[in-house]
Backbone as numpy.savetxt, mean C-alpha at the origin, in Angstrom:
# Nx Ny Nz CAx CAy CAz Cx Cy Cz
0.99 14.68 4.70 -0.02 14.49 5.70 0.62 13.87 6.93
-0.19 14.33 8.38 0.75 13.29 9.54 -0.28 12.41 9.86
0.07 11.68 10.28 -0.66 10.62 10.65 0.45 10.27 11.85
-0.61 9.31 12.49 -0.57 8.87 14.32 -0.11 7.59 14.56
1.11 6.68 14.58 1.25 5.74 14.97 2.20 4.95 16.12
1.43 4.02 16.93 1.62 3.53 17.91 3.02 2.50 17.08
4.24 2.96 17.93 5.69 1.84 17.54 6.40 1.61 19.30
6.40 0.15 19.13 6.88 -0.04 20.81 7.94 0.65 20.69
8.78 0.79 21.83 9.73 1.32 22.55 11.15 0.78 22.15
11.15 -0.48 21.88 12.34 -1.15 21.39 12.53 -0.88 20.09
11.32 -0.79 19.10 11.51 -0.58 17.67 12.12 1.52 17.54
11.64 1.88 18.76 12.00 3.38 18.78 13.36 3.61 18.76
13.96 2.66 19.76 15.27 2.55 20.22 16.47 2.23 18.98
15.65 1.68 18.69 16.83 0.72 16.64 16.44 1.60 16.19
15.27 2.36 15.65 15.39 3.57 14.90 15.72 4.73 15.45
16.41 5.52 16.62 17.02 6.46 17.10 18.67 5.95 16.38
18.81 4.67 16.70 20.03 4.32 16.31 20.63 4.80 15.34
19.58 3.83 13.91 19.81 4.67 12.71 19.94 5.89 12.36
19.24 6.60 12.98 19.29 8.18 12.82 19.83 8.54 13.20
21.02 8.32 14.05 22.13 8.66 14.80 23.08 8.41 13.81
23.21 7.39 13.47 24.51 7.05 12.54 24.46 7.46 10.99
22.68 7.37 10.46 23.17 7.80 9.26 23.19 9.45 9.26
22.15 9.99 10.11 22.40 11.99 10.41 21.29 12.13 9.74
19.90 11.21 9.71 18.79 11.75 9.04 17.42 11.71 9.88
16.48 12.31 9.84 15.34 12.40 10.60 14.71 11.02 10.74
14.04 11.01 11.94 13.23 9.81 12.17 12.42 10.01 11.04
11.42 11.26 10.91 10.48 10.69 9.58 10.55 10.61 8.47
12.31 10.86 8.07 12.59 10.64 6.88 12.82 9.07 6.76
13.23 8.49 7.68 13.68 6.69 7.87 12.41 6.21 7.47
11.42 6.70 8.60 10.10 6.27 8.12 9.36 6.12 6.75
9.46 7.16 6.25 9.14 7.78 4.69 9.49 6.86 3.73
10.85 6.53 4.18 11.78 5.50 3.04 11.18 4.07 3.78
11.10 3.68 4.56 10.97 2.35 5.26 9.37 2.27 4.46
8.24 3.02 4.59 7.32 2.96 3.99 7.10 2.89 2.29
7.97 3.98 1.88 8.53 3.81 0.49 9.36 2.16 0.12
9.84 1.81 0.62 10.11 0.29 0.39 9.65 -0.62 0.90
8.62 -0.73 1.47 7.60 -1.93 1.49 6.55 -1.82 0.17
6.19 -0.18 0.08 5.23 -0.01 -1.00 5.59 -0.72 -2.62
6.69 -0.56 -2.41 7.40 -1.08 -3.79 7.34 -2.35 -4.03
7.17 -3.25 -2.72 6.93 -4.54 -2.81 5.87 -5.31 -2.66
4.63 -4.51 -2.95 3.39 -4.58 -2.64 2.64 -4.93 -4.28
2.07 -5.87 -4.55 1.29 -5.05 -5.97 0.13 -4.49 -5.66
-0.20 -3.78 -6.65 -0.74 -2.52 -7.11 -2.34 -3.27 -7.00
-3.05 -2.53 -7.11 -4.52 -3.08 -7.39 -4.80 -3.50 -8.15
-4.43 -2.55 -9.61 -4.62 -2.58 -11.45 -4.03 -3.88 -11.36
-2.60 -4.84 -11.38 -1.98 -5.69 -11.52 -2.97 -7.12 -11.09
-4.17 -6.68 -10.41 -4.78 -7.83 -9.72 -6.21 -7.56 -10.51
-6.56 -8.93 -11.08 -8.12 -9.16 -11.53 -9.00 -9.95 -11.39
-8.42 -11.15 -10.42 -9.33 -12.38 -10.04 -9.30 -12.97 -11.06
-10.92 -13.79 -10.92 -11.04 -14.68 -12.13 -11.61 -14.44 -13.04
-11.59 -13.11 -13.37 -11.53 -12.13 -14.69 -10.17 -11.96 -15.76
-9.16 -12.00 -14.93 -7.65 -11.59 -15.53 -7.67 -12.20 -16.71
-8.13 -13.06 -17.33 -7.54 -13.21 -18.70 -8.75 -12.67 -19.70
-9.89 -12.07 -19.42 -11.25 -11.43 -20.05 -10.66 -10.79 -21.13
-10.76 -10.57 -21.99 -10.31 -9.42 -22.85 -11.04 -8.12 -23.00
-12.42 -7.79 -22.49 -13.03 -7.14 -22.79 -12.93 -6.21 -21.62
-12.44 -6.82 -20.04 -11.88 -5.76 -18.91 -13.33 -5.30 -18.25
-14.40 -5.67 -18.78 -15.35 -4.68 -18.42 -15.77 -3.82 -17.07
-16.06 -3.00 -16.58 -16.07 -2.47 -15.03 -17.02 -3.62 -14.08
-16.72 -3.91 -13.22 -17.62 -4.47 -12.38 -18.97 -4.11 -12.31
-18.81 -2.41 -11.51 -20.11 -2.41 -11.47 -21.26 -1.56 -12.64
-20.17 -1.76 -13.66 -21.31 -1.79 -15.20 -21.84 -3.24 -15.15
-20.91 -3.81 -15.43 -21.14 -5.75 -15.38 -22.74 -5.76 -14.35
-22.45 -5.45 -13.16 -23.36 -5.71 -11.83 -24.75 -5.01 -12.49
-24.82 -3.83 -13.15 -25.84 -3.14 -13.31 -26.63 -3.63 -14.80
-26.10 -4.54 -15.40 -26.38 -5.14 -16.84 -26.93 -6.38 -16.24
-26.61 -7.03 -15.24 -27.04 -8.35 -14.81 -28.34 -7.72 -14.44
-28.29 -6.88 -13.15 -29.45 -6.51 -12.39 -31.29 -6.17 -13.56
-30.55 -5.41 -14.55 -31.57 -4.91 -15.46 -32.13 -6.27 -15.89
-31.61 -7.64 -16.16 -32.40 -8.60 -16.66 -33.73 -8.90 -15.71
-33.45 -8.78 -14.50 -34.32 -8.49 -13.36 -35.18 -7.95 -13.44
């Protein structure tokens, strides 16, 4: 997919660089530069609030719709 992003002029300039010296496309630098932040990101699944130690995992909005029915 492409997508549209605004990068100042100086950050253009260091990445022409690179792509000069290593002989690879700007949107391949990009690709990988994005590919390694992602890697250092966690995941959603890895995150549960103050649920994480529940054993039972249940979905939220089952949870939300079991409360509501006492209603």
């Amino acid at each position: 997919m492409r997508i549209l992003v605004d990068i100042p002029n100086r950050t253009l300039e260091s990445l022409a660089e690179i792509c000069a010296r290593e002989g690879v496309a700007r949107a391949e630098i990009i690709r990988q530069a994005i590919a390694l932040y992602l890697k250092d990101q966690p995941l959603q699944e890895d995150v549960f609030g103050i649920w994480k130690s529940r054993q039972d995992k249940v979905d939220g909005l089952v949870y939300e719709r079991n409360l509501r029915e006492e209603w």
